[in-house]
N, CA and C atoms as a LAMMPS dump frame, in Angstrom:
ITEM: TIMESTEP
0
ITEM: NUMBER OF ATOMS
588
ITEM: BOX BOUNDS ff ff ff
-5.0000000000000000e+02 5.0000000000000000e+02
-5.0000000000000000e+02 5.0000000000000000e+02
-5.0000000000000000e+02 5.0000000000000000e+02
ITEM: ATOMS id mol type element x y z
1 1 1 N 1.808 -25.594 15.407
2 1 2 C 2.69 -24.501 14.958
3 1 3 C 1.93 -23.61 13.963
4 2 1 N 1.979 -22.465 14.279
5 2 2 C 1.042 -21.388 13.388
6 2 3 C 1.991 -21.061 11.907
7 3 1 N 1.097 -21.065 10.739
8 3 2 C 2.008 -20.563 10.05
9 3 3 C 2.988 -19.542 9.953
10 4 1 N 3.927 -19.248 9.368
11 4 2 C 5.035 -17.884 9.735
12 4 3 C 5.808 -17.945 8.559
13 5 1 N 5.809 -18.475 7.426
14 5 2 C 6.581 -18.179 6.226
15 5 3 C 5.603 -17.114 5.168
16 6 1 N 6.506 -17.203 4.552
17 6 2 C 5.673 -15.817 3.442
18 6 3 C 5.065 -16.77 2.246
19 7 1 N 5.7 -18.64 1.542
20 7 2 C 4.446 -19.156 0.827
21 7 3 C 3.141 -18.915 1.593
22 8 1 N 3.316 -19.758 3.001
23 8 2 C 2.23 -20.095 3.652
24 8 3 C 1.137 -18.656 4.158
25 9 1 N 1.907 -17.626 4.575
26 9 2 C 1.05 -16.967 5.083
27 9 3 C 0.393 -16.245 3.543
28 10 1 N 1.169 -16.026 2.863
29 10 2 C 0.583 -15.625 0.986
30 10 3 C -0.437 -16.042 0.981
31 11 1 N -0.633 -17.54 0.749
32 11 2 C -1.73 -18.308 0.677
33 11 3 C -2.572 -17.977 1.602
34 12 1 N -2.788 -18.363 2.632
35 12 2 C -3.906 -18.279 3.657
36 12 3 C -4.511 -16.659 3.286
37 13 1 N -3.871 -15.965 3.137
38 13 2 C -4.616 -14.085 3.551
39 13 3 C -4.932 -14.338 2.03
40 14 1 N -4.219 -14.876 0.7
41 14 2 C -5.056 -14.41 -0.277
42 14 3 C -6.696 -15.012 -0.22
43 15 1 N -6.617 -16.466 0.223
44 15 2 C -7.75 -16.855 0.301
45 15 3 C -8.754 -16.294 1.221
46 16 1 N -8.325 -15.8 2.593
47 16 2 C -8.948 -15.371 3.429
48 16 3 C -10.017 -13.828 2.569
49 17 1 N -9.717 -13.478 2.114
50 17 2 C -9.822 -12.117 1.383
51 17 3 C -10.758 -12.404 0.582
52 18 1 N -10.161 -13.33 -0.684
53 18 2 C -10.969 -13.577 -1.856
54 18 3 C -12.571 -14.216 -0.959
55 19 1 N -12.545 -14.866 -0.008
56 19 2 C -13.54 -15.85 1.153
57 19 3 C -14.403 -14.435 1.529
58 20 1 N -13.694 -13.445 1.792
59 20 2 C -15.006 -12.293 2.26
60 20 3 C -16.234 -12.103 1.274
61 21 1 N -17.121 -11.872 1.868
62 21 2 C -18.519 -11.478 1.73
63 21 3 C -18.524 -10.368 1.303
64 22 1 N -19.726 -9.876 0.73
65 22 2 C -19.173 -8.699 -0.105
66 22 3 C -20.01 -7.646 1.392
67 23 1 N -20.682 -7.684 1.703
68 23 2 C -20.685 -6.956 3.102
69 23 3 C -20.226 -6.94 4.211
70 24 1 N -18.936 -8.091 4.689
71 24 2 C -17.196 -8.438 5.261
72 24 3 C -16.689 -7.251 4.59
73 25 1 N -16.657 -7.09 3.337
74 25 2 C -15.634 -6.217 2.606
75 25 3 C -15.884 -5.204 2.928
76 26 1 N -17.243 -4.705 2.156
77 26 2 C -17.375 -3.466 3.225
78 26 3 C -17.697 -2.985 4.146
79 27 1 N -17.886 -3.498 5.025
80 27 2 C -18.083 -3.182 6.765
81 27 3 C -16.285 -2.986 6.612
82 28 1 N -15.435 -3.58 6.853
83 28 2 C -13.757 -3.72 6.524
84 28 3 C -13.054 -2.351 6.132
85 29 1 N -13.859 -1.985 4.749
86 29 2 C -13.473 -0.977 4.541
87 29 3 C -13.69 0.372 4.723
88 30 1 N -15.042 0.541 5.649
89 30 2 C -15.854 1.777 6.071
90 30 3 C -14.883 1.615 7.272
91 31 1 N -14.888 0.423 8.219
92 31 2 C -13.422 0.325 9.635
93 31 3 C -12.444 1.094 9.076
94 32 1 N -11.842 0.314 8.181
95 32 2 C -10.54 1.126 7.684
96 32 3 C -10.388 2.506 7.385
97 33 1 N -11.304 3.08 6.574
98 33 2 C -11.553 4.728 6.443
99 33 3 C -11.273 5.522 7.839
100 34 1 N -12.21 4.942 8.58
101 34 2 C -12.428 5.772 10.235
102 34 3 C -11.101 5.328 10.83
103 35 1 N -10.299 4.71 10.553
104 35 2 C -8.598 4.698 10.691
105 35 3 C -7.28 5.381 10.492
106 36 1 N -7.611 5.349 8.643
107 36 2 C -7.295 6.087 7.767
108 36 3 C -7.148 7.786 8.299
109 37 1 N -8.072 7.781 8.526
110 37 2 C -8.485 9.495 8.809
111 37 3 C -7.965 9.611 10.222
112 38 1 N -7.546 9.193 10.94
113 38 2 C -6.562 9.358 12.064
114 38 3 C -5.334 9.587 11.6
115 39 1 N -4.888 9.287 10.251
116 39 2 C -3.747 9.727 10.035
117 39 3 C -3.453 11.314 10.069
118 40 1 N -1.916 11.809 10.719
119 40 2 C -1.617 13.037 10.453
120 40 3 C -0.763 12.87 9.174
121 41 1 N -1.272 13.844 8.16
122 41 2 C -0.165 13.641 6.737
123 41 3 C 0.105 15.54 7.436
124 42 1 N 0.839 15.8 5.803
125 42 2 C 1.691 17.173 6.027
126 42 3 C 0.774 18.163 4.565
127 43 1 N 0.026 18.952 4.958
128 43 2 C -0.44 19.744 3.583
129 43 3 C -0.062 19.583 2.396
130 44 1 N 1.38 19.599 2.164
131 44 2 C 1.967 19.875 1.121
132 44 3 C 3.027 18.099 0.59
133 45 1 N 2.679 17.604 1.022
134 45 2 C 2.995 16.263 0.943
135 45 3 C 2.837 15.9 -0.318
136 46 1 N 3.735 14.954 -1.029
137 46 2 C 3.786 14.001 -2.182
138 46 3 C 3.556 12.924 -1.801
139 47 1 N 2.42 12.126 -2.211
140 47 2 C 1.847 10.87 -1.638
141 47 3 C 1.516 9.865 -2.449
142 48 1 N 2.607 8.662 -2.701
143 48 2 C 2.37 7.436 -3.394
144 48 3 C 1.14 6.492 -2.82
145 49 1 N -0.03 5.904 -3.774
146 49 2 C -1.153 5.556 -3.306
147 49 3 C -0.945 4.344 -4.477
148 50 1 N -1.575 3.241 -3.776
149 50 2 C -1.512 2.249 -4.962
150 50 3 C -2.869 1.876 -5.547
151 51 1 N -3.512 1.777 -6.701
152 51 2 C -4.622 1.174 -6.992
153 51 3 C -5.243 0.029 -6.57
154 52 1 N -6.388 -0.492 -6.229
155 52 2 C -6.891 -1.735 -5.915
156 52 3 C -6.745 -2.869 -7.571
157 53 1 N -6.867 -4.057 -7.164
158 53 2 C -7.476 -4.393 -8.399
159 53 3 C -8.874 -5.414 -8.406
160 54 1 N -8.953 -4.888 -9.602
161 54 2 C -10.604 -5.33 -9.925
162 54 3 C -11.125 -7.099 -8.946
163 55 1 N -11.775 -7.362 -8.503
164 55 2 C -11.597 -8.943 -8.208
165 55 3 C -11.037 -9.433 -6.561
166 56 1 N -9.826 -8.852 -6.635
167 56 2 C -8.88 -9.086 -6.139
168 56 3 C -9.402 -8.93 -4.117
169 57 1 N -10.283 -8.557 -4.224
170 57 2 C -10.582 -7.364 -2.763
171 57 3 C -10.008 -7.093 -2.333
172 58 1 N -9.4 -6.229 -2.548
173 58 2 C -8.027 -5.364 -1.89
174 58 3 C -8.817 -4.085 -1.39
175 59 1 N -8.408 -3.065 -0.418
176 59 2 C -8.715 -1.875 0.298
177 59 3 C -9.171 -1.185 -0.838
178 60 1 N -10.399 -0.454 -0.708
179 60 2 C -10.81 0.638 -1.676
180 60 3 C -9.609 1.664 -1.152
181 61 1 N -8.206 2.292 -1.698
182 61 2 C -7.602 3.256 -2.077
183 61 3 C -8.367 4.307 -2.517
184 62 1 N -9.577 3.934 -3.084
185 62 2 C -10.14 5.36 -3.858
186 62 3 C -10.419 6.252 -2.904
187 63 1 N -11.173 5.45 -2.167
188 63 2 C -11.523 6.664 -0.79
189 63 3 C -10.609 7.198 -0.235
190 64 1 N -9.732 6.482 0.123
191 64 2 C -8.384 7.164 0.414
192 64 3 C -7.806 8.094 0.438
193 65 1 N -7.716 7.776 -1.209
194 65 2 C -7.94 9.112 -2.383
195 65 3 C -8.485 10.41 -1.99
196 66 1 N -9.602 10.13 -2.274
197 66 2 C -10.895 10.982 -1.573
198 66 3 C -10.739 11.718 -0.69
199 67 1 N -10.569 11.463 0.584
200 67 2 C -10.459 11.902 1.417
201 67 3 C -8.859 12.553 1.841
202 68 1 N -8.211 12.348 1.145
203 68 2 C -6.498 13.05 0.769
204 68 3 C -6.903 14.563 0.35
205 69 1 N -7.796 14.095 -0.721
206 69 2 C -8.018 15.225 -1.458
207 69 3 C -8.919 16.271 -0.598
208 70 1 N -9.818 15.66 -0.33
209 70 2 C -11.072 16.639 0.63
210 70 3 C -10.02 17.201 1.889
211 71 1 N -9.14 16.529 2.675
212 71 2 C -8.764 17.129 3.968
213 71 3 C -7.473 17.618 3.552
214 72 1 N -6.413 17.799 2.045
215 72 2 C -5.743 18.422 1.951
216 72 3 C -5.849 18.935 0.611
217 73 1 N -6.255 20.013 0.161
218 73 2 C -6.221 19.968 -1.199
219 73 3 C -4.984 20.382 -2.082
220 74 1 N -4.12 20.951 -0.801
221 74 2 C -2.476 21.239 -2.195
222 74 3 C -1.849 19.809 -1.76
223 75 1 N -2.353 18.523 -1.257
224 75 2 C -1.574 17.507 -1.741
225 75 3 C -1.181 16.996 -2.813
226 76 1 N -0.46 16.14 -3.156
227 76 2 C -0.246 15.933 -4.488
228 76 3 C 0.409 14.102 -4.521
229 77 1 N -0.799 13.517 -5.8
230 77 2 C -0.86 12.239 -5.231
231 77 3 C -0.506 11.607 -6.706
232 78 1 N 0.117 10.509 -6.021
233 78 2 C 1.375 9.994 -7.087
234 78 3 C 0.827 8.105 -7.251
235 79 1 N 0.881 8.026 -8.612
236 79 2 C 0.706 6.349 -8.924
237 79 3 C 1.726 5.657 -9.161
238 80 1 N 1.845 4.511 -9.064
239 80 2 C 3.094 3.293 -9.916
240 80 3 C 2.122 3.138 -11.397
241 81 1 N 3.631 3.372 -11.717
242 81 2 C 3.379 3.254 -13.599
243 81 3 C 4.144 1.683 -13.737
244 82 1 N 3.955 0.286 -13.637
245 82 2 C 5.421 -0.595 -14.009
246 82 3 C 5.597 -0.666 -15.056
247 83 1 N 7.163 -0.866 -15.384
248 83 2 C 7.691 -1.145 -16.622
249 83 3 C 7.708 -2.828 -16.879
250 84 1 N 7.121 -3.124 -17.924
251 84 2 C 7.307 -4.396 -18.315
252 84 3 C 8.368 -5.079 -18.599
253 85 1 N 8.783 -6.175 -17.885
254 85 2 C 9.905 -6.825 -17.746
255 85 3 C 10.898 -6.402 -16.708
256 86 1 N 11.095 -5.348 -16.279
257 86 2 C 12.032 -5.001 -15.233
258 86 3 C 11.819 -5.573 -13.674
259 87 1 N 10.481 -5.395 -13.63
260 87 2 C 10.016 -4.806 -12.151
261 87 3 C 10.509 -4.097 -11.706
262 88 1 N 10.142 -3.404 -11.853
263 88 2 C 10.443 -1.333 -11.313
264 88 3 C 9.34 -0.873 -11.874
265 89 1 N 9.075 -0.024 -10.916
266 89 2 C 7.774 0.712 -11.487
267 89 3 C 8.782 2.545 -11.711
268 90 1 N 8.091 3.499 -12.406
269 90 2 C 8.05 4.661 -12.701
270 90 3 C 6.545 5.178 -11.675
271 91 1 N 6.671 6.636 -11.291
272 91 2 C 5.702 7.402 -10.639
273 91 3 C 5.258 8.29 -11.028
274 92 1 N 4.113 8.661 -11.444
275 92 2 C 3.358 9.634 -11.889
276 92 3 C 2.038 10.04 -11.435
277 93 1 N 2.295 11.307 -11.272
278 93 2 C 1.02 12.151 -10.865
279 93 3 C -0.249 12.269 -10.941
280 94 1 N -0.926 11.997 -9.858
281 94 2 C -2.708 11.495 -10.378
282 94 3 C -3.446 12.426 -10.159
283 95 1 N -3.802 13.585 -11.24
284 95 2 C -4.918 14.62 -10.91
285 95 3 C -5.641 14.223 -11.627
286 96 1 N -6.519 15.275 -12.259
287 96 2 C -8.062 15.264 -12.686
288 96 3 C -7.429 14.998 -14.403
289 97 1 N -6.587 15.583 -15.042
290 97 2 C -6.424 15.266 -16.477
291 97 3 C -6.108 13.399 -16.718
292 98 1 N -5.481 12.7 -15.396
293 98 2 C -4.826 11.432 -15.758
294 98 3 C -5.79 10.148 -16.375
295 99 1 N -5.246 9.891 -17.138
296 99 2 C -6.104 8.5 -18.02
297 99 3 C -5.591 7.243 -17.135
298 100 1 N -6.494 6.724 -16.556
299 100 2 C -6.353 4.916 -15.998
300 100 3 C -6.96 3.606 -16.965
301 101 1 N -5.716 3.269 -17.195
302 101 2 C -5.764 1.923 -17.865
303 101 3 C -5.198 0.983 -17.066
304 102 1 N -5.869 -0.549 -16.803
305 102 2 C -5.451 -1.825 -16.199
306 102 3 C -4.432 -2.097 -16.52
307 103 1 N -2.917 -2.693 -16.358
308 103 2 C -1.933 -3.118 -16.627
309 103 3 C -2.398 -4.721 -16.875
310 104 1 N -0.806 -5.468 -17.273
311 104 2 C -1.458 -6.774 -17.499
312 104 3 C -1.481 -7.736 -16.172
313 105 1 N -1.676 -7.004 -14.705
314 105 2 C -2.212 -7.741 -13.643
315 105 3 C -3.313 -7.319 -13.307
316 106 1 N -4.063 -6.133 -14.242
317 106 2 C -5.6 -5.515 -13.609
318 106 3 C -5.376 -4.41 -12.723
319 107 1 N -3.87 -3.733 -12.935
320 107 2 C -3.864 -2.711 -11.691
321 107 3 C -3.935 -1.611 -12.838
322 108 1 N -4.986 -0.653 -12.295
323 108 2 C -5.021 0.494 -12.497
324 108 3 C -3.709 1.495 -12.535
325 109 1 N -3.539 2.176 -13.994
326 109 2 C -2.533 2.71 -14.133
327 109 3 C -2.402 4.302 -14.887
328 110 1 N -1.717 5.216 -14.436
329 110 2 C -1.736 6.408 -15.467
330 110 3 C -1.433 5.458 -17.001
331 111 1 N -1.426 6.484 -17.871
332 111 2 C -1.248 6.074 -19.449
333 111 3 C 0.123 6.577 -19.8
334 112 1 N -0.54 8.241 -18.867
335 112 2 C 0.641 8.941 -19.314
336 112 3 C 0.594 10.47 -17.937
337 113 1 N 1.902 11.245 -18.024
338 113 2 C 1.379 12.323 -16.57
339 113 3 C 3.091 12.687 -16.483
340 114 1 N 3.322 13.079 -15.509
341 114 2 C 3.923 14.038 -14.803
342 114 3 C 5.194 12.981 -14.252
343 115 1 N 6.176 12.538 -13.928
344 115 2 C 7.424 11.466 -13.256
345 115 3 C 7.44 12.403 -12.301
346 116 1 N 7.398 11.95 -11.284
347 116 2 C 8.099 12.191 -9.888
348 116 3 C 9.413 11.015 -9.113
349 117 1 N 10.128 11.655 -9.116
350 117 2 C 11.705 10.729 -8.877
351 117 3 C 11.07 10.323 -6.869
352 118 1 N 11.771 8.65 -7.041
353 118 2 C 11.045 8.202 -5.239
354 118 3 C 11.675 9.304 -4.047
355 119 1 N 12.507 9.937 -4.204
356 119 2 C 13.528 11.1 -3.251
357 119 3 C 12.422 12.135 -2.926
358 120 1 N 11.601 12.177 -4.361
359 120 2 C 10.719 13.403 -3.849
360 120 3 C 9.33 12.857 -3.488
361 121 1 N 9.135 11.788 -2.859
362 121 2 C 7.704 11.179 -2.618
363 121 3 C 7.844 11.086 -0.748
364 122 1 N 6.884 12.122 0.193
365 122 2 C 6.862 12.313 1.094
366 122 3 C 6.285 10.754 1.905
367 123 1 N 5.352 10.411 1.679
368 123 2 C 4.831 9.014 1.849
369 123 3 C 3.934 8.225 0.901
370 124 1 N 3.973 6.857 1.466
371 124 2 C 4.185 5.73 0.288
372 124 3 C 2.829 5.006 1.131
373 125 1 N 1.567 4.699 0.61
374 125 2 C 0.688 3.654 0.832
375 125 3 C 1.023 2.306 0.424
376 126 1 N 1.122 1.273 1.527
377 126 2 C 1.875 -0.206 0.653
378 126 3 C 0.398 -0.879 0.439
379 127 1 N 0.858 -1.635 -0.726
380 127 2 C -0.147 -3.067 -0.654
381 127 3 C 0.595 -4.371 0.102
382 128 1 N -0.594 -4.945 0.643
383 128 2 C -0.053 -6.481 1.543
384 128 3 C -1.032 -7.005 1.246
385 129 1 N -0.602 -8.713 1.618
386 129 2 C -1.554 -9.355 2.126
387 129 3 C -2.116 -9.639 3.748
388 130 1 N -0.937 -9.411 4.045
389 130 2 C -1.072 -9.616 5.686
390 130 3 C 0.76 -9.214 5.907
391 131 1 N 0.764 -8.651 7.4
392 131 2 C 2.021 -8.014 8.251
393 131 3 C 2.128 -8.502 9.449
394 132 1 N 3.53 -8.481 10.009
395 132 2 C 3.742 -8.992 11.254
396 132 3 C 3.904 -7.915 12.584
397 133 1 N 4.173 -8.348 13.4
398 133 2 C 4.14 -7.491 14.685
399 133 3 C 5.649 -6.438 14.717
400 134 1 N 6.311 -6.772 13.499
401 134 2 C 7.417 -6.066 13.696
402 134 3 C 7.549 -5.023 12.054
403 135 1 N 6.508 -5.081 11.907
404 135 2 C 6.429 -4.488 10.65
405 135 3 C 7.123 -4.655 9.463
406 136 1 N 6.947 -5.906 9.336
407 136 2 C 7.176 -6.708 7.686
408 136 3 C 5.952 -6.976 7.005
409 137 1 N 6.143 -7.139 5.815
410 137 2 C 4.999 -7.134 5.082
411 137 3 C 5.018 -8.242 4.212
412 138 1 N 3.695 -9.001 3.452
413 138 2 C 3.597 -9.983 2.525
414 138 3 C 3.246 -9.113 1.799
415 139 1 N 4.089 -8.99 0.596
416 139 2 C 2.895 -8.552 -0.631
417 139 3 C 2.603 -10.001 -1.695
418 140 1 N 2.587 -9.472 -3.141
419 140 2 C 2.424 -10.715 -4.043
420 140 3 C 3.454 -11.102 -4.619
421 141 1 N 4.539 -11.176 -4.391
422 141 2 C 6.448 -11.675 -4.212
423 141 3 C 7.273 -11.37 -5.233
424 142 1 N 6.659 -9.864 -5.923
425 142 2 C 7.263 -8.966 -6.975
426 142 3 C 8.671 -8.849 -6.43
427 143 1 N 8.098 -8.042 -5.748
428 143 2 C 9.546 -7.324 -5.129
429 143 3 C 9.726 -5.845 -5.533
430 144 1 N 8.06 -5.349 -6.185
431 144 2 C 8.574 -3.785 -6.647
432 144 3 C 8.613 -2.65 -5.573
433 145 1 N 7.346 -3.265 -4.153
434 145 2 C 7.898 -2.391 -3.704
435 145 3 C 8.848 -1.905 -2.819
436 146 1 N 10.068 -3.237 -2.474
437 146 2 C 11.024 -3.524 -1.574
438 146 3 C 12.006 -2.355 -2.664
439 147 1 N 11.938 -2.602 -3.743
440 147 2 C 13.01 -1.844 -4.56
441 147 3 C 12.826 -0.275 -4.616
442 148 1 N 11.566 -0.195 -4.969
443 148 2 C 10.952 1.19 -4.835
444 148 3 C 11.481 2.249 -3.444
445 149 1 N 11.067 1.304 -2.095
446 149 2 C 11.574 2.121 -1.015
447 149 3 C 12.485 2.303 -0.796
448 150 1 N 13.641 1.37 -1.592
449 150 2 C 14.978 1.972 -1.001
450 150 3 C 15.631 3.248 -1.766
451 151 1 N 14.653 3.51 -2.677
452 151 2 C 15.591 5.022 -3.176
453 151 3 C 14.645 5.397 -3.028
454 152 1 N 13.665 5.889 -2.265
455 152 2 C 13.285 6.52 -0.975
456 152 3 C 14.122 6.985 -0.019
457 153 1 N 14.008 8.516 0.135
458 153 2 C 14.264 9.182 1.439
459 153 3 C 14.404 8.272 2.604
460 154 1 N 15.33 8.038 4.067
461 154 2 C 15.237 7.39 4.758
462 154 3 C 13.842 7.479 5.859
463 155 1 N 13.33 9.048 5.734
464 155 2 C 12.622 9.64 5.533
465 155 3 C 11.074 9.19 5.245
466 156 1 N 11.1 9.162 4.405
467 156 2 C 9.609 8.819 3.529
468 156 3 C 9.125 7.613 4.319
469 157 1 N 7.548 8.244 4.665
470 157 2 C 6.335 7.14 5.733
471 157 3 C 6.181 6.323 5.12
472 158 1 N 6.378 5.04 5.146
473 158 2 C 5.661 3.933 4.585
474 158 3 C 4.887 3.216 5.87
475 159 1 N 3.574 3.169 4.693
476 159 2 C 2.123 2.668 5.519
477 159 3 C 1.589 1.803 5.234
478 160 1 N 0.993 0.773 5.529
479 160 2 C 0.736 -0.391 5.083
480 160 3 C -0.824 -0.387 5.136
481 161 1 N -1.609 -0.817 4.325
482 161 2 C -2.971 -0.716 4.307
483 161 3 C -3.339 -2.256 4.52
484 162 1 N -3.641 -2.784 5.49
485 162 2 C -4.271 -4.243 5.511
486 162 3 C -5.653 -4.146 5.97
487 163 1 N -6.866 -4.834 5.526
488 163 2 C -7.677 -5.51 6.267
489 163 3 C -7.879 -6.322 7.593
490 164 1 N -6.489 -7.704 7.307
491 164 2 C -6.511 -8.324 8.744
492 164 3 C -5.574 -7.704 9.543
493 165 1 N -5.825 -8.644 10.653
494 165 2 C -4.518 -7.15 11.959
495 165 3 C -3.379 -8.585 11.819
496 166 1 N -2.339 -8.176 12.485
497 166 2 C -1.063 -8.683 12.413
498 166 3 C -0.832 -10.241 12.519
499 167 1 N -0.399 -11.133 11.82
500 167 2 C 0.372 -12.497 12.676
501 167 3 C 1.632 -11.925 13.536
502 168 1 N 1.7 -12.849 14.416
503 168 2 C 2.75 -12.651 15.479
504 168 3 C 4.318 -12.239 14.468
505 169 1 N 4.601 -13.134 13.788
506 169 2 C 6.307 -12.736 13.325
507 169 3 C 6.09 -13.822 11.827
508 170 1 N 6.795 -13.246 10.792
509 170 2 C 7.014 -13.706 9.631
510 170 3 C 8.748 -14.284 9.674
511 171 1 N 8.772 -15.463 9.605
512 171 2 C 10.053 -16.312 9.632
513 171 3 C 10.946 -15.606 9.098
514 172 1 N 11.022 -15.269 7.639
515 172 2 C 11.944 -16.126 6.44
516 172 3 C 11.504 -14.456 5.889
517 173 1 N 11.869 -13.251 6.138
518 173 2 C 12.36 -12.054 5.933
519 173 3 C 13.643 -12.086 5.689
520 174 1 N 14.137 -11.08 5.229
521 174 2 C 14.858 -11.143 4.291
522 174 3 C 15.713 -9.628 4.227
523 175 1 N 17.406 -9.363 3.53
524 175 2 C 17.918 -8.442 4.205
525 175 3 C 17 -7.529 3.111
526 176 1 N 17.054 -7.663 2.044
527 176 2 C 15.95 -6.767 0.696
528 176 3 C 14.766 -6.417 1.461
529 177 1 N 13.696 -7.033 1.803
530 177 2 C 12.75 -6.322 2.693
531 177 3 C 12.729 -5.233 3.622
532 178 1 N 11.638 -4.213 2.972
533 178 2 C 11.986 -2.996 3.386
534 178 3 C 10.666 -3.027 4.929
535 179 1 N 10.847 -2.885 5.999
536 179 2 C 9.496 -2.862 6.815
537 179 3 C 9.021 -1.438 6.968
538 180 1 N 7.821 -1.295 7.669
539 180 2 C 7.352 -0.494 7.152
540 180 3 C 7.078 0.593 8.26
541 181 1 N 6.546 2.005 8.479
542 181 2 C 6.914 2.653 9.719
543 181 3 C 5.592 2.536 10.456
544 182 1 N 4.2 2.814 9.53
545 182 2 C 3.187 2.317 10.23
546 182 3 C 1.914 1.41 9.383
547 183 1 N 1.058 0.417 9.835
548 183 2 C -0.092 -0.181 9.08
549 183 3 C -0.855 0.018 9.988
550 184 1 N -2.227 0.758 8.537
551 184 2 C -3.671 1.047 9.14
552 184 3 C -3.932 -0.569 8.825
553 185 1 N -5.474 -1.015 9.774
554 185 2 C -5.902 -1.944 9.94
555 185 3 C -7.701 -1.141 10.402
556 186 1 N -8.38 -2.014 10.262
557 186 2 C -9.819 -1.998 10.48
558 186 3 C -9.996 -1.533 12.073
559 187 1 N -8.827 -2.068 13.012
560 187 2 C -9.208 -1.869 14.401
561 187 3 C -8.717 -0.571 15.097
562 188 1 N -7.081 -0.744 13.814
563 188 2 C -6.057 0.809 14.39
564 188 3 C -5.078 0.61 13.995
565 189 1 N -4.209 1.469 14.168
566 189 2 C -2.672 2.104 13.629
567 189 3 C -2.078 1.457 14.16
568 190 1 N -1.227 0.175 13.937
569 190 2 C -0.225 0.118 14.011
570 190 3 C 0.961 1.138 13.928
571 191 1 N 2.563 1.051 14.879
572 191 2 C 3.621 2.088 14.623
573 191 3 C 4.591 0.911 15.281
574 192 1 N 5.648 1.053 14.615
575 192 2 C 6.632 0.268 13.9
576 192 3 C 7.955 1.243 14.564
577 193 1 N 7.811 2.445 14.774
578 193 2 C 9.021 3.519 14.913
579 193 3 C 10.339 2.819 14.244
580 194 1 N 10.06 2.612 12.577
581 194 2 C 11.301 2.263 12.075
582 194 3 C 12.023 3.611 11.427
583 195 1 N 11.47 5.096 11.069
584 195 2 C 12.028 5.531 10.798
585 195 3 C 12.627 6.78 10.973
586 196 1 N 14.195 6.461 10.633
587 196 2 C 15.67 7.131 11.603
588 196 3 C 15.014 8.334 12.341
């Protein structure tokens, strides 16, 4: 029986990850870019992007970044600020004036910037550890960004950025879990057609 819960599959992809090579990682993430860039966004788009963290090997976002910026330049690209103790994060605007400081999990964070309310955020980059064939997601079992998307537009793209490509189905989902409409992967785009 293959794993299919969210302890078990948590575990396995964090280790699987932390287990890459540091030239796994990036071969992984140069795949992922040439993915990435298949995306159609909208010029004028508000675009939630999440930071990597240090250690962690998570998707270089920066390039991401990067390349948001190079192929649209009136985009406008938005960070999670979290509030301590709530879990909820706040959103703020990442241009050239914004100061990044580590939070106390190592995620890169504005200091200070601009609030953008989630209604006005066109699409949302998720973090995972690994996703299923029906577009659910593992993240690290916060829960900020299940909360985050639902005062989200019904509207608003959510994209999932993974390294590995899909397990078949995640058991033990949940009615709070928000899935997601499409995940880039190293090989290709996943699409989910979850939204209305």
């Amino acid at each position: 029986m293959h794993p299919s819960t969210k302890p078990e599959l948590r575990k396995i992809y964090r280790e699987k990850r932390i287990g890459l090579s540091d030239e796994q990682f990036r071969q992984l993430n140069d795949q992922l870019m040439m993915q990435v860039e298949a995306l159609e966004m909208q010029p004028r788009w508000t675009v939630h992007l999440f930071l990597p963290i240090a250690g962690n090997q998570e998707p270089n976002t920066y390039a991401i970044a990067e390349w948001l910026r190079k192929q649209y330049p009136d985009i406008r690209l938005v960070l999670p600020k979290t509030e301590r103790g709530s879990n909820r994060m706040n959103h703020v605007v990442w241009d050239a004036k914004t100061t990044l400081e580590p939070n106390d999990w190592g995620i890169p964070e504005p200091v200070a910037g601009t609030t953008v309310l989630p209604q006005d955020i066109d699409a949302v980059f998720l973090p995972l550890l690994i996703f299923d064939e029906q577009g659910n997601r593992i993240g690290y079992g916060k829960g900020f960004y299940d909360r985050f998307l639902t005062e989200c537009r019904p509207a608003t793209r959510k994209i999932g950025i993974s390294l590995f490509e899909a397990v078949k189905v995640i058991t033990d989902v949940s009615a709070h879990d928000v899935a997601m409409d499409l995940c880039v992967t190293p090989t290709r785009i996943w699409s989910f057609n979850t939204t209305p």
